[in-house]
C-alpha positions as CSV (number, residue, x, y, z in Angstrom):
1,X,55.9,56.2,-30.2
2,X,57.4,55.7,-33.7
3,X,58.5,51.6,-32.3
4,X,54.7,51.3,-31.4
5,X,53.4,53.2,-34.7
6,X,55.6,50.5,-36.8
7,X,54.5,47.9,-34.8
8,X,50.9,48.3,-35.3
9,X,51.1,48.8,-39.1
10,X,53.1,45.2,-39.3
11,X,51.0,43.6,-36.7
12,X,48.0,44.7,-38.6
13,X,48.9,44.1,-42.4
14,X,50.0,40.2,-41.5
15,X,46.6,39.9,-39.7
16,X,45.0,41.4,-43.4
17,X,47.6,39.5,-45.9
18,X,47.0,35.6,-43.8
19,X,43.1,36.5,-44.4
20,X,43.6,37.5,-48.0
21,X,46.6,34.8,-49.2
22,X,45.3,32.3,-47.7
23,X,41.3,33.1,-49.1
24,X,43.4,33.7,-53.1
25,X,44.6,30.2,-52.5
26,X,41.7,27.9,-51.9
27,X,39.0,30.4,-53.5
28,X,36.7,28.1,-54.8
29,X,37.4,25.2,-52.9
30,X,36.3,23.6,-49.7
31,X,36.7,25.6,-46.4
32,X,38.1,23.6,-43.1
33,X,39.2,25.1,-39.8
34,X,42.9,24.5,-40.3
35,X,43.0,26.7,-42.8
36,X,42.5,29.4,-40.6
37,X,46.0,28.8,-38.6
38,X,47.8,31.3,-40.5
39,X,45.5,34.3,-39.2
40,X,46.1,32.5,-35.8
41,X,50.0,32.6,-36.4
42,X,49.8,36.0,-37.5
43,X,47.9,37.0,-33.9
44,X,50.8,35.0,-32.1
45,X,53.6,37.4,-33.6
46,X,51.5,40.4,-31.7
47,X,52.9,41.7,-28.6
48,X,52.9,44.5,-26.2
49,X,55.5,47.5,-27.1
50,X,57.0,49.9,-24.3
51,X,54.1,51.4,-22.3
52,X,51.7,48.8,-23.9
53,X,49.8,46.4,-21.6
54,X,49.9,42.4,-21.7
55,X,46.8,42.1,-19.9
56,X,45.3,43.3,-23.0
57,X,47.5,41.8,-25.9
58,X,46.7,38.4,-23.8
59,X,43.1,38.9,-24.1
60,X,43.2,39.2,-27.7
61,X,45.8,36.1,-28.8
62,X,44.4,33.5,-26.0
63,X,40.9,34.2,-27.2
64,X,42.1,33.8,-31.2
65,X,44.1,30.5,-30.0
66,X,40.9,29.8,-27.6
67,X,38.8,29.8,-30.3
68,X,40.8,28.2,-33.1
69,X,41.7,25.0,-30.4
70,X,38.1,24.6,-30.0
71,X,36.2,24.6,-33.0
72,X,39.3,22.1,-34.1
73,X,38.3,20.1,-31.4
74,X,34.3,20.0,-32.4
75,X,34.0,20.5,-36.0
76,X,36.1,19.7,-39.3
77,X,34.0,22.8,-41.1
78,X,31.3,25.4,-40.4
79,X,28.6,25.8,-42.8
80,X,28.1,29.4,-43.8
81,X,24.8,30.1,-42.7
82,X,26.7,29.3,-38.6
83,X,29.9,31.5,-39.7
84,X,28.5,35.5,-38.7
85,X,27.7,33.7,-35.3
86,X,31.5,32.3,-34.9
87,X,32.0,36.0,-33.0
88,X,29.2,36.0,-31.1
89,X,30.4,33.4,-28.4
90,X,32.5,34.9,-26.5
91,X,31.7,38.2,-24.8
92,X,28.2,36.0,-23.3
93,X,30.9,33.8,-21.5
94,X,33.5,37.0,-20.4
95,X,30.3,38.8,-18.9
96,X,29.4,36.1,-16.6
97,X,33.7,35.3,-15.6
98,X,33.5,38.9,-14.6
99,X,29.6,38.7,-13.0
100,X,31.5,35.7,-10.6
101,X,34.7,38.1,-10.1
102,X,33.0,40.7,-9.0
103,X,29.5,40.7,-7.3
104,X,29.3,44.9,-7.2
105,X,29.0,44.5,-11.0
106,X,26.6,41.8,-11.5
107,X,24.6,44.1,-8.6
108,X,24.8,46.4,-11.2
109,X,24.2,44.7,-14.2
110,X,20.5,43.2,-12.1
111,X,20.2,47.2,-11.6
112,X,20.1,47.5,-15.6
113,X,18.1,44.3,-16.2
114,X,15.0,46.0,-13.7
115,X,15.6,49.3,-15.8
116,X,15.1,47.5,-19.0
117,X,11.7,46.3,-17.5
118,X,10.8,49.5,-17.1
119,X,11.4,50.9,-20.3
120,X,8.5,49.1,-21.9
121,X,7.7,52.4,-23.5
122,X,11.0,53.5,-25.0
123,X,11.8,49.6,-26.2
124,X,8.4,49.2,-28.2
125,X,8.9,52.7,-30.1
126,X,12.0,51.9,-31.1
127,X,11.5,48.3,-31.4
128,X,8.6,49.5,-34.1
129,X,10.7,51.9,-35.6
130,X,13.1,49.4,-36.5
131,X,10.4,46.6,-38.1
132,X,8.9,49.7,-40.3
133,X,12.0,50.9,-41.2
134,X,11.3,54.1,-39.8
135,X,15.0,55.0,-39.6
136,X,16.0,54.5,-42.9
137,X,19.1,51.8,-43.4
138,X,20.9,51.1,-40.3
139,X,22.5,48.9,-37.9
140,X,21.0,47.8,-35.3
141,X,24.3,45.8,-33.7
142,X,26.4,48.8,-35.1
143,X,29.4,49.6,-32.9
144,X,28.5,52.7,-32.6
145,X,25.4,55.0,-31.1
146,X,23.5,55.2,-34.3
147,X,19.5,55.7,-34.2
148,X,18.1,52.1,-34.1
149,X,21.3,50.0,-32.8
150,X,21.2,48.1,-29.2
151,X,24.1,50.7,-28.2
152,X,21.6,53.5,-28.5
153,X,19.2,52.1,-26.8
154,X,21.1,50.7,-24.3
155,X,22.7,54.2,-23.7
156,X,18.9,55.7,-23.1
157,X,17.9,52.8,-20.7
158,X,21.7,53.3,-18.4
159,X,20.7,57.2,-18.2
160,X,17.7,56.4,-16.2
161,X,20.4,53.9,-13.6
162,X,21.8,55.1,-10.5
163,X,24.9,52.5,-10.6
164,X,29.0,53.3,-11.2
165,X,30.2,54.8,-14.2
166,X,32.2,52.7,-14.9
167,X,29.5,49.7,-14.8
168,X,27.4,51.3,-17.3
169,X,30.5,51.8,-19.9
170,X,30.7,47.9,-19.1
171,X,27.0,47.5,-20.0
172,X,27.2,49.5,-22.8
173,X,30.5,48.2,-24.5
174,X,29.5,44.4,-24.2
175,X,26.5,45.2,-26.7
176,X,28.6,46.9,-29.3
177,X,31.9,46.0,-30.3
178,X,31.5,42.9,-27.8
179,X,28.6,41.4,-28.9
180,X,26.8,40.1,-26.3
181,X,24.7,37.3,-28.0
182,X,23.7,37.3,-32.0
183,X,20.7,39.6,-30.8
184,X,19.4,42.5,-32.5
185,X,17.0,44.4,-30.5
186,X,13.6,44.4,-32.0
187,X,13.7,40.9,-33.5
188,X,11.5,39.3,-30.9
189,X,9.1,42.4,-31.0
190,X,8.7,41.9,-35.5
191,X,8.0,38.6,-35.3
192,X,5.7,38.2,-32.8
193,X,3.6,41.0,-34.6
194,X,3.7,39.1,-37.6
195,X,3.2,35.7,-35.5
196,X,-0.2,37.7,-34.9
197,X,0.4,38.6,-31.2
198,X,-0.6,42.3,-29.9
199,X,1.5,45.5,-29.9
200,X,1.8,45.0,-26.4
201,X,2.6,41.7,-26.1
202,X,5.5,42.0,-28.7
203,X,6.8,44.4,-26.3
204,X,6.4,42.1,-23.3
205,X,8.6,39.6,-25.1
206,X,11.0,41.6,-26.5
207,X,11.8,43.3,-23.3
208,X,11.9,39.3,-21.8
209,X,14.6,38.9,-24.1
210,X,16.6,41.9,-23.6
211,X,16.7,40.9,-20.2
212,X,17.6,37.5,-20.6
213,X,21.0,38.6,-22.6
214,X,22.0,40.3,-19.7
215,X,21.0,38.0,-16.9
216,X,22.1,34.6,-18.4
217,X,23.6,35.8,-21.8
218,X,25.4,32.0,-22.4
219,X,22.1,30.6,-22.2
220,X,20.1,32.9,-24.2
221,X,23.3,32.7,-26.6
222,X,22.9,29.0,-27.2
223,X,18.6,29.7,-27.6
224,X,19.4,31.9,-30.0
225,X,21.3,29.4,-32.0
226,X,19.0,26.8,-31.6
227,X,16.1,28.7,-32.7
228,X,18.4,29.8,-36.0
229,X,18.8,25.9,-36.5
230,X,22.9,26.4,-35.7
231,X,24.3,22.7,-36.5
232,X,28.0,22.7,-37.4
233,X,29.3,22.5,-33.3
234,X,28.0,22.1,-30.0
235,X,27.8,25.9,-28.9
236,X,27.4,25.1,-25.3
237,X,30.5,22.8,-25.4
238,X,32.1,25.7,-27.2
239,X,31.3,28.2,-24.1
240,X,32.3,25.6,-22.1
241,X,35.7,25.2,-22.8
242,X,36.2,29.0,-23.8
243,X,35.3,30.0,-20.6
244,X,38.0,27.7,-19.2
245,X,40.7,28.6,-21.9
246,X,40.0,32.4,-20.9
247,X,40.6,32.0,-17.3
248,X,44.3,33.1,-17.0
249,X,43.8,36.1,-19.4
250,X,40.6,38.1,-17.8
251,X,42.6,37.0,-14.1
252,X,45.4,38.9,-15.2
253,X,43.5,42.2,-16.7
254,X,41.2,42.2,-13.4
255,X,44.7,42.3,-11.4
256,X,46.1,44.7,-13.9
257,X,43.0,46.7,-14.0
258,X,41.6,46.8,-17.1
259,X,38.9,48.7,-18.0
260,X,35.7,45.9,-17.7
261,X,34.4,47.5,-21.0
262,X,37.8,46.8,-22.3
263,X,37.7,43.2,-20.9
264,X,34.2,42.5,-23.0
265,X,35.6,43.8,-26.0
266,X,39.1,42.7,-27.3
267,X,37.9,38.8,-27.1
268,X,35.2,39.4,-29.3
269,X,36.3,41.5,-32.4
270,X,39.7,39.8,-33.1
271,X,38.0,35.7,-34.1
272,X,35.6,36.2,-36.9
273,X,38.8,35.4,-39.5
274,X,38.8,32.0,-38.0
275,X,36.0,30.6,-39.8
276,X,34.2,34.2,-40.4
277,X,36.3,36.0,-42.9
278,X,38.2,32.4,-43.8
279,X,35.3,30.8,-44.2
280,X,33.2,28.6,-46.7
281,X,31.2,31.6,-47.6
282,X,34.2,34.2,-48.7
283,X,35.7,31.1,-50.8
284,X,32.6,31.4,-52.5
285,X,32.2,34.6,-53.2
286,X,35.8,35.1,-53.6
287,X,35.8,32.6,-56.7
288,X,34.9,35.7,-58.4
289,X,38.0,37.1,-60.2
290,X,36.8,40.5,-60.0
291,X,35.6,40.4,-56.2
292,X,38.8,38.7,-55.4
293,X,40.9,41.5,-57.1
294,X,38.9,44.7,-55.4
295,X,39.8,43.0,-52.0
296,X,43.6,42.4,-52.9
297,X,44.1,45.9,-54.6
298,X,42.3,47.5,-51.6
299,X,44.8,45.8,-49.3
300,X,47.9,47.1,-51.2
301,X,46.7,50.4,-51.3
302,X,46.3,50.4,-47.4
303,X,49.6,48.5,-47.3
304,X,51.4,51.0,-49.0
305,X,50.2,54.1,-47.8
306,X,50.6,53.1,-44.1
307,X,54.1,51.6,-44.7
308,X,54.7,55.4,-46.6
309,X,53.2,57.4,-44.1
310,X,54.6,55.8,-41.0
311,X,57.8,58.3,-40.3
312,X,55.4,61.0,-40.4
313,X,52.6,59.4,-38.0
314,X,52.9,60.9,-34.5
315,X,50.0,58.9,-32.9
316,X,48.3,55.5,-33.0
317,X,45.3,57.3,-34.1
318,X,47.0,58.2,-37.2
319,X,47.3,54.6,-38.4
320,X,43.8,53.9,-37.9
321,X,42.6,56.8,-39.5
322,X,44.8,56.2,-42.4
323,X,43.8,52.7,-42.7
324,X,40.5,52.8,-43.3
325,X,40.6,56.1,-44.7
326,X,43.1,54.5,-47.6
327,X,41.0,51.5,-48.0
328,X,37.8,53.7,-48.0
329,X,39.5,56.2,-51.0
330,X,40.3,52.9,-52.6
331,X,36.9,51.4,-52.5
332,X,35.3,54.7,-53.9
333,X,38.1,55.3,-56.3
334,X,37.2,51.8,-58.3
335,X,33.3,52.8,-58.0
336,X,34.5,56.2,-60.0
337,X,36.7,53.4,-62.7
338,X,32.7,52.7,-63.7
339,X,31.4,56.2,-64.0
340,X,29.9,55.6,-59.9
341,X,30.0,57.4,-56.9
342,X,29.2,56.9,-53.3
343,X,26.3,59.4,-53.9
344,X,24.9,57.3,-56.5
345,X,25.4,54.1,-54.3
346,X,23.5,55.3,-50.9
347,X,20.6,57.1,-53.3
348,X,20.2,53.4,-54.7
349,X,21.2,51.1,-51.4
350,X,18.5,53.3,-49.4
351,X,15.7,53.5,-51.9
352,X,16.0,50.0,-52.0
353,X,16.1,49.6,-48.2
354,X,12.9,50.9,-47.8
355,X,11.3,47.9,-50.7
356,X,13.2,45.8,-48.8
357,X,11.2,46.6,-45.3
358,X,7.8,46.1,-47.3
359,X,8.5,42.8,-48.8
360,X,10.1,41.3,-45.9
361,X,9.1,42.3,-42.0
362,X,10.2,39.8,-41.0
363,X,13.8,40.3,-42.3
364,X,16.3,39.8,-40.0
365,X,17.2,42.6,-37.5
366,X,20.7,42.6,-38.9
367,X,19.9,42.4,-42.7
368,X,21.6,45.7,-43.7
369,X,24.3,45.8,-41.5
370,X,26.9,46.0,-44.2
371,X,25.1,47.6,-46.6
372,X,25.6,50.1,-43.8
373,X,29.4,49.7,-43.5
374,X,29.6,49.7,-47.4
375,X,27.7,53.0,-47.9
376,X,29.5,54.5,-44.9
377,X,32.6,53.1,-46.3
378,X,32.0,54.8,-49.5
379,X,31.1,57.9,-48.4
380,X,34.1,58.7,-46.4
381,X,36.3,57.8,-49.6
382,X,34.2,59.8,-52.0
383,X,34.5,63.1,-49.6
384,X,38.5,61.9,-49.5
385,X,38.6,61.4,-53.7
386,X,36.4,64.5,-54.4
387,X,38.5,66.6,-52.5
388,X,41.7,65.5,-54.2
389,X,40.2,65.9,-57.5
390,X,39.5,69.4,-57.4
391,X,42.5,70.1,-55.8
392,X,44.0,68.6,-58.8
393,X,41.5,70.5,-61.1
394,X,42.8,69.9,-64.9
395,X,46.5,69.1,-64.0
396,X,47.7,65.5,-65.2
397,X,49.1,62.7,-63.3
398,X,48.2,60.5,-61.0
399,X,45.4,61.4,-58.5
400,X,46.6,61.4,-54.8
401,X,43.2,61.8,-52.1
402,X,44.9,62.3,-48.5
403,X,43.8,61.0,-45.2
404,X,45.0,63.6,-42.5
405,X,47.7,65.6,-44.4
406,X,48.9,61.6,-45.2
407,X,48.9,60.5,-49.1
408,X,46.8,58.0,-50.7
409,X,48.4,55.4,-52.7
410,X,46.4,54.6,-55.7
411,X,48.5,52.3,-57.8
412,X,47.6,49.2,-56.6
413,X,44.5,49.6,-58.4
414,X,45.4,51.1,-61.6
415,X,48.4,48.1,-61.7
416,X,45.5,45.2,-60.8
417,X,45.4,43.4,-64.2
418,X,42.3,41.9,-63.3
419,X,40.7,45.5,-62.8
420,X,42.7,47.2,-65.4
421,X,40.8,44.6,-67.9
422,X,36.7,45.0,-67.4
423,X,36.5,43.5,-70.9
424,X,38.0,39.6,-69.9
425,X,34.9,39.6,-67.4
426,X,31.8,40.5,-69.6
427,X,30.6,41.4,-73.2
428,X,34.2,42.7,-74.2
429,X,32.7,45.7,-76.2
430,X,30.2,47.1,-73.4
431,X,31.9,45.8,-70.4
432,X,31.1,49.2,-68.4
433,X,30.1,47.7,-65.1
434,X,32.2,44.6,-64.0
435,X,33.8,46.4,-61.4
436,X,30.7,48.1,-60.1
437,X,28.5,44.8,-59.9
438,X,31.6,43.1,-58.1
439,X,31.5,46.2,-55.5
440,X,28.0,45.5,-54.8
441,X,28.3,42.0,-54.6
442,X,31.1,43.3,-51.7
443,X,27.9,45.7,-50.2
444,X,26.7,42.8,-48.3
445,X,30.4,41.7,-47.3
446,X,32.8,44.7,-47.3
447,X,34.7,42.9,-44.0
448,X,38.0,42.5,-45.7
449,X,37.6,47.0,-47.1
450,X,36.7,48.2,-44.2
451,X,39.4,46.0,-43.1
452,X,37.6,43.9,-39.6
453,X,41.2,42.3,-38.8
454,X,42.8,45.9,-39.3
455,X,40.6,47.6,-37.3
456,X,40.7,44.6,-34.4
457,X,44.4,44.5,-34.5
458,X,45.0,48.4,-34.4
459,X,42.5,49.0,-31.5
460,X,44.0,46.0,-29.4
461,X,46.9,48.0,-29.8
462,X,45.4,51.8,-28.9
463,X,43.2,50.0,-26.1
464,X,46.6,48.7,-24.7
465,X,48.2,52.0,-24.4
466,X,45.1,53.1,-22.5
467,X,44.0,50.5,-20.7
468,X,41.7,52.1,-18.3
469,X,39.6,53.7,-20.4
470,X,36.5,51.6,-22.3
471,X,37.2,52.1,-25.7
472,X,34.2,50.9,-27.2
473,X,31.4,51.5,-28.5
474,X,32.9,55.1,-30.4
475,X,31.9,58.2,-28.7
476,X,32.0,59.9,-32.2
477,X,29.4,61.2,-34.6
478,X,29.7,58.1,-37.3
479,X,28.7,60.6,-40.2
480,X,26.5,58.2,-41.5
481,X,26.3,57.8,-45.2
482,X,22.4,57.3,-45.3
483,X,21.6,59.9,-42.6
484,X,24.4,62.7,-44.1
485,X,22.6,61.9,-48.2
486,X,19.0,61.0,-47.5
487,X,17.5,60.4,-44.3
488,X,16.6,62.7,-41.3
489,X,17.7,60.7,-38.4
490,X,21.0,63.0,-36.8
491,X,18.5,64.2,-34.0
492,X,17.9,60.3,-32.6
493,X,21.5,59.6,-32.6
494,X,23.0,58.7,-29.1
495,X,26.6,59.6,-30.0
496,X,27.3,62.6,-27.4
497,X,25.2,61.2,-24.9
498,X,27.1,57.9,-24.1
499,X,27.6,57.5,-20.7
């Protein structure tokens, strides 16, 4: 286990440094798609350990070198309002490859679709709960079963189905860390009501749509993007050719057999560095010396706590948990350098959430996603920080938060020169808030904290060691920040219900 621990720490950490090296170097300037080939030749150095599967690993690198080869071969760029869909393309096309493999499952998945049609009832409430906000800040394409995300719902609609287990883990996982389409359930249902149609006929369309991701999700992918106005590449070329490229891989994971809900996911989560997170928007951002600093301390922090913990690990879950809970003590540990805390943040972030839902209805259904991921990013680190500081009571030296018995290594930030000096940034005499206004500016775009090509890496890894088992979306209470601080919503969540 200790070759396979090793192995996903320096598997994952190349996959974070290529994003992070290569964004420090042309910060500022113009983005193209080659400069993305260093993540891709960090994914190419990945492979299986003893006990680990290929079918999996191969899932994950030929849909990175898929991806890479093809948006090469139709675009020079992507402009950023097309990046966040870059990710979106590929679990549409997988779901039909396995809807032609196996015609049990699509039986099933038509099954769902006529359940979805009759859950006009349970799709409009939460459909309206959603456009009012009724739920406070949340996710509605979290990865998780959180009250008001297409998992949960999802989950509620596959209770009422009399189809395999094993379908409906398939269902469920290929709407939450697989993505199926860029659609947010109860987008459809807000603007119509604000188009001026009824109550019910916003419900009529929105359940039309829900149905249509499942029953032909490439083509109501490519709708989607035309009705967003997507320009920089010919989607349905893109689909096209993935769905070719991807042939050999989800052939040898059906023969190896491979969870389904396992199939759906790895392609997804492991391309938004190629042109998502190395992309013309994070050069633009990231011109920001501050914002460009709070991502590169954050990554040494996780870099050297996993490379000091890893003797003592005895399970791949450990360097997951100690991944993002490192990064997470980081990220709250430089709100604290400003006199903030996590508390603070979600008080503010969901006060303002609830504005937010007045002046805009017809905001899009994914707005606050990672405000979410911030403030639940936060909160996680400020339970980890607060605990280590009052173990540490009035004793000097150097503050060290653990993650599961394993110790946090702060340094990185304290050494940052960029963060150890506020005063370079701002009025030099009343520079007090540099580093928090550069932490919210990373509220809308915490990918690189939370670490996205960490976590992607690390759970090709775990999902490889377990093959047969859907990993996704997690069966775990999520502890969300805004429902543990402010809102009421733990008795909508979905989380020990998944099927």
């Amino acid at each position: 286990m200790q070759e396979v621990i090793k192995k996903m720490i320096t598997e994952a950490m190349a996959a974070q440094h290529a994003d992070v090296n290569q964004i420090e170097k042309k910060r500022g300037g113009k983005f193209v798609i080659d400069d993305t080939k260093v993540y891709v030749d960090a994914v190419k150095d990945m492979k299986p350990a003893s006990g680990q599967s290929k079918a999996v690993f191969s899932l994950h690198k030929d849909s990175v070198n898929a991806h890479f080869e093809i948006l090469k071969g139709l675009t020079n760029t992507i402009r950023p309002e097309d990046d966040p869909f870059v990710e979106h393309y590929q679990t549409p096309v997988i779901l039909e490859m396995l809807y032609d493999a196996d015609p049990k499952f699509r039986k099933s998945v038509d099954a769902f679709i006529k359940a979805v049609g009759k859950a006009a009832a349970l799709i409009g409430k939460e459909s309206a709960r959603r456009y009012a906000g009724f739920y406070g800040p949340t996710c509605v394409v979290d990865f998780a079963l959180i009250p008001g995300s297409s998992s949960n719902i999802v989950n509620q609609i596959l209770k009422t189905v009399n189809i395999p287990v094993a379908h409906k883990q398939t269902i469920l996982a290929a709407k939450s860390w697989a993505m199926n389409t860029s659609y947010g359930i109860g987008d459809v249902f807000a603007h119509a009501l604000e188009g001026g149609a009824t109550l019910a006929d916003a419900v009529d369309r929105e359940v039309a749509m829900i149905q249509s991701i499942y029953d032909t999700p490439v083509d109501a992918q490519a709708k989607l993007m035309d009705s967003v106005g997507q320009s920089s590449f010919d989607c349905r070329k893109y689909m096209k050719q993935y769905r070719t490229k991807m042939q050999a891989a989800v052939k040898a994971s059906l023969n190896e057999g491979v969870h389904y809900g396992n199939i759906v996911t790895v392609p997804a989560y492991c391309v938004g560095d190629v042109a998502h997170h190395i992309a013309q928007s994070t050069y633009n951002m990231c011109k920001d010396d501050v914002i460009m600093a709070v991502i590169e301390a954050v990554t040494e922090v996780m870099d050297k706590t996993l490379h000091a913990a890893a003797p003592k690990m005895k399970s791949p879950h450990d360097v997951l948990s100690v991944a993002t809970g490192s990064s997470a003590a980081a990220a709250e540990y430089i709100l604290e350098l400003d006199g903030f805390n996590a508390i603070m943040v979600v008080d503010m972030l969901t006060k303002r959430y609830h504005n937010y839902v007045q002046l805009y209805p017809k905001r899009s259904a994914a707005i606050e996603l990672h405000n979410c991921d911030f403030m639940d990013m936060v909160y996680r680190g400020w339970k980890i920080v607060d605990k280590a500081r009052r173990m540490q009571s009035s004793e000097p030296g150097a503050l060290v938060p653990k993650v599961g018995g394993f110790s946090v290594d702060l340094s990185p930030v304290l050494k940052n020169k960029v963060l150890a000096n506020p005063q370079w940034y701002a009025y030099p005499a009343c520079a007090m808030t540099v580093r928090f206004s550069a932490m919210m500016r990373l509220s809308d775009y915490p990918c690189l904290l939370t670490s996205e090509p960490v976590t992607a890496t690390l759970m090709t890894n775990i999902i490889a060691l377990d093959k047969e088992v859907a990993a996704a979306p997690a069966r775990i209470c999520k502890d969300c920040a805004s429902a543990a601080l402010m809102d009421f919503r733990h008795c909508s969540c979905q989380w020990k219900e998944a099927v």
